[in-house]
PDB file of the backbone (N, CA, C, O) and the ligand in Angstrom, with CONECT records:
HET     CU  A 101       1
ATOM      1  N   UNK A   1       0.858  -1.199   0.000  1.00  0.00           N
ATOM      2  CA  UNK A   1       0.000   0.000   0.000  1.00  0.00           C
ATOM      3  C   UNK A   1       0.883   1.232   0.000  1.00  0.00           C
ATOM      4  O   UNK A   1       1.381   1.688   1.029  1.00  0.00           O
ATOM      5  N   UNK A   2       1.047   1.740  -1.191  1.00  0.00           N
ATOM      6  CA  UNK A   2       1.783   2.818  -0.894  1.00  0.00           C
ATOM      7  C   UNK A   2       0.960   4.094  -1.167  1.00  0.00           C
ATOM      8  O   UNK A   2       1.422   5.231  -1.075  1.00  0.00           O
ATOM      9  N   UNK A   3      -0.145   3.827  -1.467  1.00  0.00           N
ATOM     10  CA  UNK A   3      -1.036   4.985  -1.825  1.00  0.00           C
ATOM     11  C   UNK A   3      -1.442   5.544  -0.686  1.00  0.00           C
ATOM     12  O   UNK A   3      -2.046   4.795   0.082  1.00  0.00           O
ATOM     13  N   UNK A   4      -1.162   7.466  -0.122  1.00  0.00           N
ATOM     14  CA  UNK A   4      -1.772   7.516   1.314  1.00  0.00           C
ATOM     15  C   UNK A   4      -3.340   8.481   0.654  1.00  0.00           C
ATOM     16  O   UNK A   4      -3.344   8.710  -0.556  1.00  0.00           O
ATOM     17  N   UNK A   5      -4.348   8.889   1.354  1.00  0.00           N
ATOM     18  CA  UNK A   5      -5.491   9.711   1.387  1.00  0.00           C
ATOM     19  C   UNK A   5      -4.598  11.073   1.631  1.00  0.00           C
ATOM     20  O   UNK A   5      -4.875  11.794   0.672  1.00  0.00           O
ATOM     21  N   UNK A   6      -3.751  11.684   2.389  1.00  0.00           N
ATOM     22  CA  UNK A   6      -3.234  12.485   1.683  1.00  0.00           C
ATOM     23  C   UNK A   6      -1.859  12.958   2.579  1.00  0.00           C
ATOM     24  O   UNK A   6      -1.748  12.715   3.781  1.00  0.00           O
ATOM     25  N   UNK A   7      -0.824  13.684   1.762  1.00  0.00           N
ATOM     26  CA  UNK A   7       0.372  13.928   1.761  1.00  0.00           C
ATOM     27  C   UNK A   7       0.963  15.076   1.372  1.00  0.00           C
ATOM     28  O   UNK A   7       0.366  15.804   0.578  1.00  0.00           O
ATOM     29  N   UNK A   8       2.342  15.457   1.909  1.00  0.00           N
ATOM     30  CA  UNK A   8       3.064  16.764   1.639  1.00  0.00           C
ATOM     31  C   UNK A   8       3.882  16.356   0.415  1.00  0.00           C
ATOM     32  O   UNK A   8       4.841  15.598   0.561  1.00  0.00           O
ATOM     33  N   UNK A   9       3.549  16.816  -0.755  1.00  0.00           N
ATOM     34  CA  UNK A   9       4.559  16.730  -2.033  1.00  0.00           C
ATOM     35  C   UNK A   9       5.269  17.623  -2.005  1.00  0.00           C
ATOM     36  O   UNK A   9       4.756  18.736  -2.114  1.00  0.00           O
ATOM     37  N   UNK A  10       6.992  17.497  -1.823  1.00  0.00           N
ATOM     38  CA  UNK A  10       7.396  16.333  -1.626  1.00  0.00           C
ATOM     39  C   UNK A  10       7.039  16.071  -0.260  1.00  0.00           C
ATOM     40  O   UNK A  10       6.130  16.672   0.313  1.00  0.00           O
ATOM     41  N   UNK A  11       7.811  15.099   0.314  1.00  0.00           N
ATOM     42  CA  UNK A  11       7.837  14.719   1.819  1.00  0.00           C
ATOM     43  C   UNK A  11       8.771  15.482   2.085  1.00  0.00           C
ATOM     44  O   UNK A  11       8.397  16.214   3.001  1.00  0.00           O
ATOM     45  N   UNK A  12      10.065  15.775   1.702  1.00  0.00           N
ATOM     46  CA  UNK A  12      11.387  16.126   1.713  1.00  0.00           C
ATOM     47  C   UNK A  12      11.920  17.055   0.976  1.00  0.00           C
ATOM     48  O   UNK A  12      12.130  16.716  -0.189  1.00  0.00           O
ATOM     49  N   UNK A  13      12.302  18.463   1.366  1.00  0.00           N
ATOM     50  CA  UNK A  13      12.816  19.182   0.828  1.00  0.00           C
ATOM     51  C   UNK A  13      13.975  19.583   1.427  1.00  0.00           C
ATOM     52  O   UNK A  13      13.980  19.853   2.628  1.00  0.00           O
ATOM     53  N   UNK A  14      15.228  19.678   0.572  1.00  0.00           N
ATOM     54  CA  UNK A  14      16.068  20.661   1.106  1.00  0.00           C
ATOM     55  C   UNK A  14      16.880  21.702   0.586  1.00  0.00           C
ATOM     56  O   UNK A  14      17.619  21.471  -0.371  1.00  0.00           O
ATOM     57  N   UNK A  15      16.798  23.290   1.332  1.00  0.00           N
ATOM     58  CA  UNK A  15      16.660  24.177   1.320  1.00  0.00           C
ATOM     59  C   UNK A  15      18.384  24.907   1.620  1.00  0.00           C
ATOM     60  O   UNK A  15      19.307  24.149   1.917  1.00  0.00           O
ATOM     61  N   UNK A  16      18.537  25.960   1.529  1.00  0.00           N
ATOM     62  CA  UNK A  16      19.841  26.772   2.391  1.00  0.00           C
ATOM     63  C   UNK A  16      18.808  27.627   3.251  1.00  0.00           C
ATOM     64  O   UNK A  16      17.623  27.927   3.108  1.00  0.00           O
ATOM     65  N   UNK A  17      19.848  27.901   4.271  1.00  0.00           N
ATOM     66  CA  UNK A  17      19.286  29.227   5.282  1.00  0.00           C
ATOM     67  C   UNK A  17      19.055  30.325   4.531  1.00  0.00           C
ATOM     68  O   UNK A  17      19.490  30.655   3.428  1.00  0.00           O
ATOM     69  N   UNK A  18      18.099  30.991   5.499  1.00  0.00           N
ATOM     70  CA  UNK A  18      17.317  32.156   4.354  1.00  0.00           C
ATOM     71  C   UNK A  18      16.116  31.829   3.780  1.00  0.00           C
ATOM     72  O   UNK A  18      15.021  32.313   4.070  1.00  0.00           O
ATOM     73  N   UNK A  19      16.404  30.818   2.783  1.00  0.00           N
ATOM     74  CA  UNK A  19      15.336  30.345   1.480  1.00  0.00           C
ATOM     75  C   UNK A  19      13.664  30.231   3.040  1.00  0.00           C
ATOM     76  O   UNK A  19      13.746  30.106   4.261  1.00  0.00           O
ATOM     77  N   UNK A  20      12.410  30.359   2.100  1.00  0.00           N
ATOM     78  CA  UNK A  20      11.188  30.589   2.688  1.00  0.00           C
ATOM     79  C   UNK A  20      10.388  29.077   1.781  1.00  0.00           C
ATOM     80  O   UNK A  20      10.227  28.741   0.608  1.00  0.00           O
ATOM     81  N   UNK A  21      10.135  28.644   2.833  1.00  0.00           N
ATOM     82  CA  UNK A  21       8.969  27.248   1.804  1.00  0.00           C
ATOM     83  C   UNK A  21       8.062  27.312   1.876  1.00  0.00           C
ATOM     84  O   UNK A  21       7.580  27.242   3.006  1.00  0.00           O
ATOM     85  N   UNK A  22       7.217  27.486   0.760  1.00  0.00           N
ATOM     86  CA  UNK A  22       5.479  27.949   0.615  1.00  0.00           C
ATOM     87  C   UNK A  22       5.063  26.058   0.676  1.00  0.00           C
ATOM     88  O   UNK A  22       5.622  25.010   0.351  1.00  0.00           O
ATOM     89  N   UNK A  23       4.232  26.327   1.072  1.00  0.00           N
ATOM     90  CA  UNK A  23       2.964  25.238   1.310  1.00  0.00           C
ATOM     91  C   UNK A  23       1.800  25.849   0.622  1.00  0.00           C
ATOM     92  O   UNK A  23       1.456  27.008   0.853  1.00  0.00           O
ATOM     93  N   UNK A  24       1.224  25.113  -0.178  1.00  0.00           N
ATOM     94  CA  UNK A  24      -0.016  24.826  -0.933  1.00  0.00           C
ATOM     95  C   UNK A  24      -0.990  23.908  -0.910  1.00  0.00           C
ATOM     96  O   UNK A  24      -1.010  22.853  -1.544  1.00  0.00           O
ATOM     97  N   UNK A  25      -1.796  24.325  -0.172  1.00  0.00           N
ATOM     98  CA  UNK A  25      -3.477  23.563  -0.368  1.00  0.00           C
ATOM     99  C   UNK A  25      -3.826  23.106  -1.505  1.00  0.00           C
ATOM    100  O   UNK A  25      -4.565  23.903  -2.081  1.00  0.00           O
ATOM    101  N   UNK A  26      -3.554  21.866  -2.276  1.00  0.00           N
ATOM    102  CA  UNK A  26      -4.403  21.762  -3.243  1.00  0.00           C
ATOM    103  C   UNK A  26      -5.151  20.895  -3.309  1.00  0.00           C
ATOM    104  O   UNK A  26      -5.611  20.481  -4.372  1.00  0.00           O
ATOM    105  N   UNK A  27      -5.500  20.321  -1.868  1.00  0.00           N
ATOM    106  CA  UNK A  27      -6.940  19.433  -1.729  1.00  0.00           C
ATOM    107  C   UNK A  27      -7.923  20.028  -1.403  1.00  0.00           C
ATOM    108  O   UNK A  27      -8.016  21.235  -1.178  1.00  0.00           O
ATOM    109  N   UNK A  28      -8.892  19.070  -1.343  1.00  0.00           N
ATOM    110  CA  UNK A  28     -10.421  19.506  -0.789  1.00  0.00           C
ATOM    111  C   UNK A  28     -10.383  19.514   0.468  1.00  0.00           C
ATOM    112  O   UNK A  28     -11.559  19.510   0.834  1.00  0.00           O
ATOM    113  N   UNK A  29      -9.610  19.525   1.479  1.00  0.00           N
ATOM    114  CA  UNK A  29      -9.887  19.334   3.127  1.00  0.00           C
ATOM    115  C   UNK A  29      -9.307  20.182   3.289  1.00  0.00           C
ATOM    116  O   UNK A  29      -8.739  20.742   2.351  1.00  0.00           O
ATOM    117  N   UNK A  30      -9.204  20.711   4.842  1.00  0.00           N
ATOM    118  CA  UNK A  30      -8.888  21.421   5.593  1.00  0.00           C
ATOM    119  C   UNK A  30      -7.350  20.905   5.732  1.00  0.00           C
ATOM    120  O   UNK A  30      -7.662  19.923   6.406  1.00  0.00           O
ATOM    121  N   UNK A  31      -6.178  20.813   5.645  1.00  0.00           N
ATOM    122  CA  UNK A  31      -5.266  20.631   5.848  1.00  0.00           C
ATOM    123  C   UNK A  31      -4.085  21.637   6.827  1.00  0.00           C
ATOM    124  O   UNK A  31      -4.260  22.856   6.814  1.00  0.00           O
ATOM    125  N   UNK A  32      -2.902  21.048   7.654  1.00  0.00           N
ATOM    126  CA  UNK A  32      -2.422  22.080   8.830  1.00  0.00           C
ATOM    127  C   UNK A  32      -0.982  21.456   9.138  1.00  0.00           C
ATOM    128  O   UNK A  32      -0.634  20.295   9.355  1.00  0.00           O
ATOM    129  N   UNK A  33      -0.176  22.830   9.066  1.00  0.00           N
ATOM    130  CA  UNK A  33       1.499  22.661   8.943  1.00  0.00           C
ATOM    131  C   UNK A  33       2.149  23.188  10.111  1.00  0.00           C
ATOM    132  O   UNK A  33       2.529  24.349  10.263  1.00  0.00           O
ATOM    133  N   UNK A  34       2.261  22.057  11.075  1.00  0.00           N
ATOM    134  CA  UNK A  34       2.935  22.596  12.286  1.00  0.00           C
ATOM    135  C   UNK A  34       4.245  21.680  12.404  1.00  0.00           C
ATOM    136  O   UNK A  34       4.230  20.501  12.050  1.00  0.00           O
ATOM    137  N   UNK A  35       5.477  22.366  12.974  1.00  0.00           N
ATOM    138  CA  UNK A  35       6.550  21.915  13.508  1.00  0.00           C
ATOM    139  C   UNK A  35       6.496  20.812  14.457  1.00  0.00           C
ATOM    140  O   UNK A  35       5.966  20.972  15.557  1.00  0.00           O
ATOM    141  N   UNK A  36       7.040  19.641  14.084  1.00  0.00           N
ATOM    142  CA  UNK A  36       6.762  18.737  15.256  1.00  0.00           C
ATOM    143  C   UNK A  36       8.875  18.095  16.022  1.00  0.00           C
ATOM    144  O   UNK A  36      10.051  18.240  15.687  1.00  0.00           O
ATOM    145  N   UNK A  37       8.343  17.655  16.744  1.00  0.00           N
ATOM    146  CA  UNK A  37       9.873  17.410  18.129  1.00  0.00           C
ATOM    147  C   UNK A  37      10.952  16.529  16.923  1.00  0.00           C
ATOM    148  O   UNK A  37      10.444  15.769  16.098  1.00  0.00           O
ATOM    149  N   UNK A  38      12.030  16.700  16.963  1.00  0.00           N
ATOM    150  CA  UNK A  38      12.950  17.642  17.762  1.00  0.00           C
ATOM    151  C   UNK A  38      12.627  19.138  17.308  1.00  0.00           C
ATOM    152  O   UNK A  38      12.155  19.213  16.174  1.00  0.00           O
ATOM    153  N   UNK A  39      12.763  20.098  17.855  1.00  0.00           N
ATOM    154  CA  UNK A  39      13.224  21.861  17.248  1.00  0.00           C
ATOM    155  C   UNK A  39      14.630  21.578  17.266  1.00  0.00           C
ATOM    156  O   UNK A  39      15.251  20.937  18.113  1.00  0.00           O
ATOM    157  N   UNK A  40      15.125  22.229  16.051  1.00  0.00           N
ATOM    158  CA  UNK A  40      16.542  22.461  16.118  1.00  0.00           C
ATOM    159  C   UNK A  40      17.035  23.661  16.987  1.00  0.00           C
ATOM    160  O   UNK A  40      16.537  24.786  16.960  1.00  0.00           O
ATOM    161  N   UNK A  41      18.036  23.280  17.723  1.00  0.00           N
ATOM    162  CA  UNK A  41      18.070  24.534  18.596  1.00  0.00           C
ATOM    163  C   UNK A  41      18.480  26.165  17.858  1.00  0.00           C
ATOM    164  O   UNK A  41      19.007  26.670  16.866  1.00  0.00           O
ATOM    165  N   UNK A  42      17.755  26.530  19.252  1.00  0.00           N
ATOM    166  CA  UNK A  42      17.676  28.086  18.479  1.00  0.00           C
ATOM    167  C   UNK A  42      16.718  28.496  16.838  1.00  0.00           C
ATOM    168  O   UNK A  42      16.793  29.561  16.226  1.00  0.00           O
ATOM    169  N   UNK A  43      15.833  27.216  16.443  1.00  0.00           N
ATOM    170  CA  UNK A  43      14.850  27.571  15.788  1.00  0.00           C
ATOM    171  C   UNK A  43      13.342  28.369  16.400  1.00  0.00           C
ATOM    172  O   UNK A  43      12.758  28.086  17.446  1.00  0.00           O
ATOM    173  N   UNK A  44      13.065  29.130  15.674  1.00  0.00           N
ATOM    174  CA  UNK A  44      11.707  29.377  15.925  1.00  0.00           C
ATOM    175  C   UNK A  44      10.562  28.493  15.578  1.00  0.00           C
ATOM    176  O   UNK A  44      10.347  28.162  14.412  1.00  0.00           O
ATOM    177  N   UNK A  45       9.726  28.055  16.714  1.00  0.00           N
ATOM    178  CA  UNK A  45       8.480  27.045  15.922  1.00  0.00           C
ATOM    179  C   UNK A  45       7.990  27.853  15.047  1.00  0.00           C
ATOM    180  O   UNK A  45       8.101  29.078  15.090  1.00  0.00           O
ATOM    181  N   UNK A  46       7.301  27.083  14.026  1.00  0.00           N
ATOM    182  CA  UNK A  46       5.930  27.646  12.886  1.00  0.00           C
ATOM    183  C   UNK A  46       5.004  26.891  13.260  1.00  0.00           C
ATOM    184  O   UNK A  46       5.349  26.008  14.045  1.00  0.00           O
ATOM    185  N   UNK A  47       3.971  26.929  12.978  1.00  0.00           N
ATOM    186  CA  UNK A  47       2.610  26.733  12.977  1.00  0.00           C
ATOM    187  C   UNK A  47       1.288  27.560  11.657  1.00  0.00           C
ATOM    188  O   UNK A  47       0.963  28.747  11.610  1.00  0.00           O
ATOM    189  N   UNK A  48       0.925  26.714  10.993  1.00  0.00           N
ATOM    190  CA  UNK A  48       0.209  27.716   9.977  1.00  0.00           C
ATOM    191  C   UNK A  48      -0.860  27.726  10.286  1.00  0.00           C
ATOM    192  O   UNK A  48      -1.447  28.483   9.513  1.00  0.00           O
ATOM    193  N   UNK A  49      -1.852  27.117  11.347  1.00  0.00           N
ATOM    194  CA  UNK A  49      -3.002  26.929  11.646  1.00  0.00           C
ATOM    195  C   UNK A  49      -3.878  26.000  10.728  1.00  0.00           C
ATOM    196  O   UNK A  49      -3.406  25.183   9.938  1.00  0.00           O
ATOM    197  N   UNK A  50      -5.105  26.214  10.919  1.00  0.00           N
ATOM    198  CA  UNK A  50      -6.010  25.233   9.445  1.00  0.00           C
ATOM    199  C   UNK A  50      -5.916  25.884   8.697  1.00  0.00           C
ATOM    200  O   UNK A  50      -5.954  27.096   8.912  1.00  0.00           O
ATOM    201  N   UNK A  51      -5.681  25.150   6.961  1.00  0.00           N
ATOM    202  CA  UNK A  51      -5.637  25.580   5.687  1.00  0.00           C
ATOM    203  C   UNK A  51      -6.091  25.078   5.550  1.00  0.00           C
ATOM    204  O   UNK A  51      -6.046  23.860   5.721  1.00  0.00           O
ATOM    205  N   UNK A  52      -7.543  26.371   4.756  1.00  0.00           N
ATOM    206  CA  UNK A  52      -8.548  25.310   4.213  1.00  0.00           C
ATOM    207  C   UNK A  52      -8.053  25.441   2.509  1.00  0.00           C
ATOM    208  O   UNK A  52      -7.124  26.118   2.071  1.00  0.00           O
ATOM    209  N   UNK A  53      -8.914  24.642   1.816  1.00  0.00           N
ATOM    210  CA  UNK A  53      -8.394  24.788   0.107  1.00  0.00           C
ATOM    211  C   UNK A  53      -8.205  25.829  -0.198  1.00  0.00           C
ATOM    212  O   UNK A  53      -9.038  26.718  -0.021  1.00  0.00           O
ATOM    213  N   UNK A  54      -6.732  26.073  -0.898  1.00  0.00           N
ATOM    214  CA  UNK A  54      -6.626  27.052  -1.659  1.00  0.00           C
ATOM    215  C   UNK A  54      -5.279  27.942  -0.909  1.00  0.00           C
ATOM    216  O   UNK A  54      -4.397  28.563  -1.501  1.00  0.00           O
ATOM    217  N   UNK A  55      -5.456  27.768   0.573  1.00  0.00           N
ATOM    218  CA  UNK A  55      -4.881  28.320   1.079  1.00  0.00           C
ATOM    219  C   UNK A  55      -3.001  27.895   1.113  1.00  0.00           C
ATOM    220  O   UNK A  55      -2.489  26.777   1.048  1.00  0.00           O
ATOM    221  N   UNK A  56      -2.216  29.474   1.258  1.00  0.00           N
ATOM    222  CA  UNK A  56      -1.034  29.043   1.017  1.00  0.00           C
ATOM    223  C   UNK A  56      -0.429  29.909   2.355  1.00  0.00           C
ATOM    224  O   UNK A  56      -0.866  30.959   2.826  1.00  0.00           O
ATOM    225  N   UNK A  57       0.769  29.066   2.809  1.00  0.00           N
ATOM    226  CA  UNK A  57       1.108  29.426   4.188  1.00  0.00           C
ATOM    227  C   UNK A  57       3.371  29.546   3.198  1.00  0.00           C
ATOM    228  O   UNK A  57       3.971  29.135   2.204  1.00  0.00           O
ATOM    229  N   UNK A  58       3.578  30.255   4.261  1.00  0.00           N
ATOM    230  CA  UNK A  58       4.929  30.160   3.892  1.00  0.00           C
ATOM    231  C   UNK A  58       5.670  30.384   5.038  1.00  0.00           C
ATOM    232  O   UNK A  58       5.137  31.135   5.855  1.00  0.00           O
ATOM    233  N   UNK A  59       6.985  29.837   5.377  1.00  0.00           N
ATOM    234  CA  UNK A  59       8.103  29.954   6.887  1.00  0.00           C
ATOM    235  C   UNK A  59       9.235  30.226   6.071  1.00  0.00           C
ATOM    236  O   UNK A  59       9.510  29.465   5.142  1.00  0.00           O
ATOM    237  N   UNK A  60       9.890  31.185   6.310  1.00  0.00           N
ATOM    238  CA  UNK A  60      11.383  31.404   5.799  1.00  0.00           C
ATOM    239  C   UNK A  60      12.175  30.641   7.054  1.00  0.00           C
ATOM    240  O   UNK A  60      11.945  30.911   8.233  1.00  0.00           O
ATOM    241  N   UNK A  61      13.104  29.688   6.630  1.00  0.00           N
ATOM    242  CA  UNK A  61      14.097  29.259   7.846  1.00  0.00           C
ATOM    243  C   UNK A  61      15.690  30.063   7.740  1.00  0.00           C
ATOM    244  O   UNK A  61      16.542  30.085   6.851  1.00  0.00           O
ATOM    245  N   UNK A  62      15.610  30.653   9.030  1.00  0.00           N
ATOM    246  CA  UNK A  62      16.850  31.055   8.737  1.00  0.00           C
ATOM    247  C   UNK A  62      18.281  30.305   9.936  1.00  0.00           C
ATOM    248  O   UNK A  62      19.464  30.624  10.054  1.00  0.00           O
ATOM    249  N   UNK A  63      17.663  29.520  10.449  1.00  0.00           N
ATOM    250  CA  UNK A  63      18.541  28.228  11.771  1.00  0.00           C
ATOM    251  C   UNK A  63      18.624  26.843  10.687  1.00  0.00           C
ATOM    252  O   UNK A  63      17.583  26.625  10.067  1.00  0.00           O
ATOM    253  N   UNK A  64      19.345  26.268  10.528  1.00  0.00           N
ATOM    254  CA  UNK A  64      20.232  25.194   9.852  1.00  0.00           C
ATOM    255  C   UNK A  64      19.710  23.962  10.681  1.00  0.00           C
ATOM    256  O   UNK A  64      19.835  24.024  11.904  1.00  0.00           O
ATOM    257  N   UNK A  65      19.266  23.100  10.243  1.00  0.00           N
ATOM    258  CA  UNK A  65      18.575  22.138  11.285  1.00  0.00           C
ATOM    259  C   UNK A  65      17.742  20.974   9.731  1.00  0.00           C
ATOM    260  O   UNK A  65      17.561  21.151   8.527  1.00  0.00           O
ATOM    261  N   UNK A  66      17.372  19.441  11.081  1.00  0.00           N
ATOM    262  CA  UNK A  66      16.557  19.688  10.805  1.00  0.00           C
ATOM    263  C   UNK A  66      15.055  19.359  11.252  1.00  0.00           C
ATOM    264  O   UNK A  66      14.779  18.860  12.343  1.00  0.00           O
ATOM    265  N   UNK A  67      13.911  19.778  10.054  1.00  0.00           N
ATOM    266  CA  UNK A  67      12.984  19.983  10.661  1.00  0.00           C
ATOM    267  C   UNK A  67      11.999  18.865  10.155  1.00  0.00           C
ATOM    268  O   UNK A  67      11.749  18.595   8.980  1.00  0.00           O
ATOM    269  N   UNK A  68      11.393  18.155  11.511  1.00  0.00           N
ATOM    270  CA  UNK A  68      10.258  17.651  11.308  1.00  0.00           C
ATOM    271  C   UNK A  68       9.100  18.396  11.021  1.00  0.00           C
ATOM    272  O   UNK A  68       9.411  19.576  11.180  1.00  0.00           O
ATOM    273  N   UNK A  69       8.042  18.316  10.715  1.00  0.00           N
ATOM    274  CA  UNK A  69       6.415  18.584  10.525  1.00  0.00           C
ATOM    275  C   UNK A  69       5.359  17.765   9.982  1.00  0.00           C
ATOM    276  O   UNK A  69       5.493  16.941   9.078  1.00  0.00           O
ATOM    277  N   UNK A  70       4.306  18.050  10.596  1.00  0.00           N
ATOM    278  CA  UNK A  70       2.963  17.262  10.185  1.00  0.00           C
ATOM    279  C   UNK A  70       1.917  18.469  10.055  1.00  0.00           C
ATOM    280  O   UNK A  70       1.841  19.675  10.287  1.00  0.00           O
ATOM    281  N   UNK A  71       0.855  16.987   9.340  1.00  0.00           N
ATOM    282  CA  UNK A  71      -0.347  18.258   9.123  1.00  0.00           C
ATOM    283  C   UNK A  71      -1.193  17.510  10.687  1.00  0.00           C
ATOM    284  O   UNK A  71      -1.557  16.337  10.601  1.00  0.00           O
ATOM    285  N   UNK A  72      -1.376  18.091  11.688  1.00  0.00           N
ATOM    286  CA  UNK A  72      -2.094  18.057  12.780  1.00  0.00           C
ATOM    287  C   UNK A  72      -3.372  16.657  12.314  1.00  0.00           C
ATOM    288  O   UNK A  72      -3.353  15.470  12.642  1.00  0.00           O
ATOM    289  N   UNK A  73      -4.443  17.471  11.396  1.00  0.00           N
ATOM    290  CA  UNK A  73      -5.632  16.716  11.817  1.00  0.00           C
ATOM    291  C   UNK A  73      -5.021  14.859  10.838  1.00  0.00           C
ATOM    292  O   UNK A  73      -5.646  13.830  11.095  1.00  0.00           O
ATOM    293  N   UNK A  74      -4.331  14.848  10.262  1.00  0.00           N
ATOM    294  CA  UNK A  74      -3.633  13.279   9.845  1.00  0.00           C
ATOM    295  C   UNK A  74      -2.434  13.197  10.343  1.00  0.00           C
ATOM    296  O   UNK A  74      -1.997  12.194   9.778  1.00  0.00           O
ATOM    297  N   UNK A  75      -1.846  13.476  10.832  1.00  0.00           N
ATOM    298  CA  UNK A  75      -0.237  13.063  11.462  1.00  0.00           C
ATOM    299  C   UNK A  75      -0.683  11.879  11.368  1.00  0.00           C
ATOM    300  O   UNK A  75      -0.009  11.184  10.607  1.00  0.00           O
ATOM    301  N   UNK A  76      -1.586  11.351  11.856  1.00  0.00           N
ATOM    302  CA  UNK A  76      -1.947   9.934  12.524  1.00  0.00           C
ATOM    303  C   UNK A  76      -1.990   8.416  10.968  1.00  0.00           C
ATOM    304  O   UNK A  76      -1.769   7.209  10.872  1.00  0.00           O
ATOM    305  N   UNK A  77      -2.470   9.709   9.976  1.00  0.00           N
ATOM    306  CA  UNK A  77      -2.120   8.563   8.548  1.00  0.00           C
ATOM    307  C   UNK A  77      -0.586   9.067   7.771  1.00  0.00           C
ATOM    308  O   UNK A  77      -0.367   8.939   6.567  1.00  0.00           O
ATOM    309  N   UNK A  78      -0.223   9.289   8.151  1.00  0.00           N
ATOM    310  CA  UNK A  78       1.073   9.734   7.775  1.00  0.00           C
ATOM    311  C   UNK A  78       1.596  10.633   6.808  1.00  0.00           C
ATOM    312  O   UNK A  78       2.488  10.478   5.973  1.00  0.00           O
ATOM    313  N   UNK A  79       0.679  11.861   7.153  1.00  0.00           N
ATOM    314  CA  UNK A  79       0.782  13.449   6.714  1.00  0.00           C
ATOM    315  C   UNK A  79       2.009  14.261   6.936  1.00  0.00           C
ATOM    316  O   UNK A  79       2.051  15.468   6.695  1.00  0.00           O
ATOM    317  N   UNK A  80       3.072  13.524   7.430  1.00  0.00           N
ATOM    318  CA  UNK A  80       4.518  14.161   7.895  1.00  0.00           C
ATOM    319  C   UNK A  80       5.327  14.491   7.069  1.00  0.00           C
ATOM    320  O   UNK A  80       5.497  13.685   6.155  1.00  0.00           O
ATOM    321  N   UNK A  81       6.132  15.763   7.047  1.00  0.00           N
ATOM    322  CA  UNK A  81       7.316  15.776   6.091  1.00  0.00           C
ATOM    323  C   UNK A  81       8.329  16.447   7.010  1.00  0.00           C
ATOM    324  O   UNK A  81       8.192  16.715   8.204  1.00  0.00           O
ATOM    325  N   UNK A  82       9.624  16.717   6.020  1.00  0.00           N
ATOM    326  CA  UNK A  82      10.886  17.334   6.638  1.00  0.00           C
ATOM    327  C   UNK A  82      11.243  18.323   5.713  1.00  0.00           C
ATOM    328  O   UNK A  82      11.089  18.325   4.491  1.00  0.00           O
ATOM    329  N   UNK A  83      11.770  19.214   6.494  1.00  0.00           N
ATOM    330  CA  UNK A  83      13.356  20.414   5.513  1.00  0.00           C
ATOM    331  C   UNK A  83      13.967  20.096   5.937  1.00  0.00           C
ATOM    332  O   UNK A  83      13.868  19.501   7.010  1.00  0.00           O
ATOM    333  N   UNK A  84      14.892  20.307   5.355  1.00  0.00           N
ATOM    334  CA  UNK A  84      16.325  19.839   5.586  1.00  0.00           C
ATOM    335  C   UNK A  84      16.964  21.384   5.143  1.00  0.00           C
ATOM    336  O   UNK A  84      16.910  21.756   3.971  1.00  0.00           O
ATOM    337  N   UNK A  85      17.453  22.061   6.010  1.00  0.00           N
ATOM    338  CA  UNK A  85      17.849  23.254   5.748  1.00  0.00           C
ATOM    339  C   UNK A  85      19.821  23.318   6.047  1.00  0.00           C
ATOM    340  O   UNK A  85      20.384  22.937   7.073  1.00  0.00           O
ATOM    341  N   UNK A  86      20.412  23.840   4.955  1.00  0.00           N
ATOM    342  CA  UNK A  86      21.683  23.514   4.978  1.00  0.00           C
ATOM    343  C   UNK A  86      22.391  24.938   4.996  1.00  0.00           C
ATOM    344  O   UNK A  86      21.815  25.818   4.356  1.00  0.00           O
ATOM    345  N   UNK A  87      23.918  25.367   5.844  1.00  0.00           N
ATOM    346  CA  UNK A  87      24.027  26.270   5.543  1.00  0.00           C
ATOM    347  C   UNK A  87      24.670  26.411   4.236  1.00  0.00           C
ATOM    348  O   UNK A  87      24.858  27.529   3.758  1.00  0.00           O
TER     349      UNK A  87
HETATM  350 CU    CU A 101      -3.589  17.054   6.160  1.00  0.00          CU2+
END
């Protein structure tokens, strides 16, 4: 089963410090992009709240780390992705 109901395309991005990663809604649900454990130290959490369709959220990282995240209401089907932010 590799097909999930739904997911962060990619799962995996990686970025340099500075660079900002937009997130895009392009399902029909309510979808939600929060920082999950470890924080890299000396990062600031994000949190985008609910995105409903359509909606686009963006975090500039400027701490070298890296970063877990999920979408809150599926973490649980495996809605998770990472940056990988490099200096
Ligand atoms: Cu979701």
């Amino acid at each position: 089963m590799t097909d999930k109901p739904t997911m962060f395309v990619p799962e995996t991005v990686t970025i340099r410090v500075g660079d900002t990663v937009e997130w895009r809604n392009t399902g029909k649900i309510v979808h939600w992009v929060t920082i999950g454990p470890p924080i890299p130290k000396g990062a600031q959490p994000f949190d985008s709240g609910p995105m409903p369709p359509g909606a686009v959220y963006r975090h500039p990282f400027t701490v070298a780390g890296h970063y877990n995240y999920v979408c809150v209401p599926h973490a649980g089907t495996g809605m998770i992705g990472v940056v990988e932010v490099t200096e």
